[in-house]
Phi, psi and omega in degrees: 000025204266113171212102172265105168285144198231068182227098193277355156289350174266326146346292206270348170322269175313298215270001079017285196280338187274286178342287165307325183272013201026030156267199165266166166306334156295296143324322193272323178283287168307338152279331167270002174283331197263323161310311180288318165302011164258355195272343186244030159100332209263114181247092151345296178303312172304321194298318205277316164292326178290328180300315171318310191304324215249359159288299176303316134012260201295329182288330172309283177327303182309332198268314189294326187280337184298100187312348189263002211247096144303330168240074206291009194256137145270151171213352153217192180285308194314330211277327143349279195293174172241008175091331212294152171265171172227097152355146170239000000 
């Protein structure tokens, strides 16, 4: 996770961008690193939400295809339980 830069216009840059923006420099780098990949189609962020949706997604299919689950809706917390007690 190690990035030396050793370019003191890029230096003088970053501590520029940091400045105007009130972030650090690390920050200030990172937003224009997350701009410049939405200006060439590559959204990260976006990248990162689709993959959730489409995980929850899937788990969601799996819970609806499942033969033994007569009743694939939850609609309230009972619906949770079988009723059944469990000894303590």
């Amino acid at each position: 996770m190690g990035l030396n830069i050793k370019n003191e216009r890029v230096h003088a840059l970053a501590r520029e961008a940091a400045r105007l923006t009130g972030r650090t420099q690390t920050g200030a780098i990172e937003e224009a690193l997350e701009l410049l990949l939405r200006e060439f189609g590559a959204d990260p962020a976006g990248a990162a939400v689709r993959k959730r949706v489409e995980a929850v997604h899937g788990i969601a299919l799996e819970y609806a295809a499942d033969p033994g689950n007569a009743k694939p809706e939850v609609r309230a917390i009972d619906d949770l339980y079988d009723g059944q007690v469990l000894p303590l």
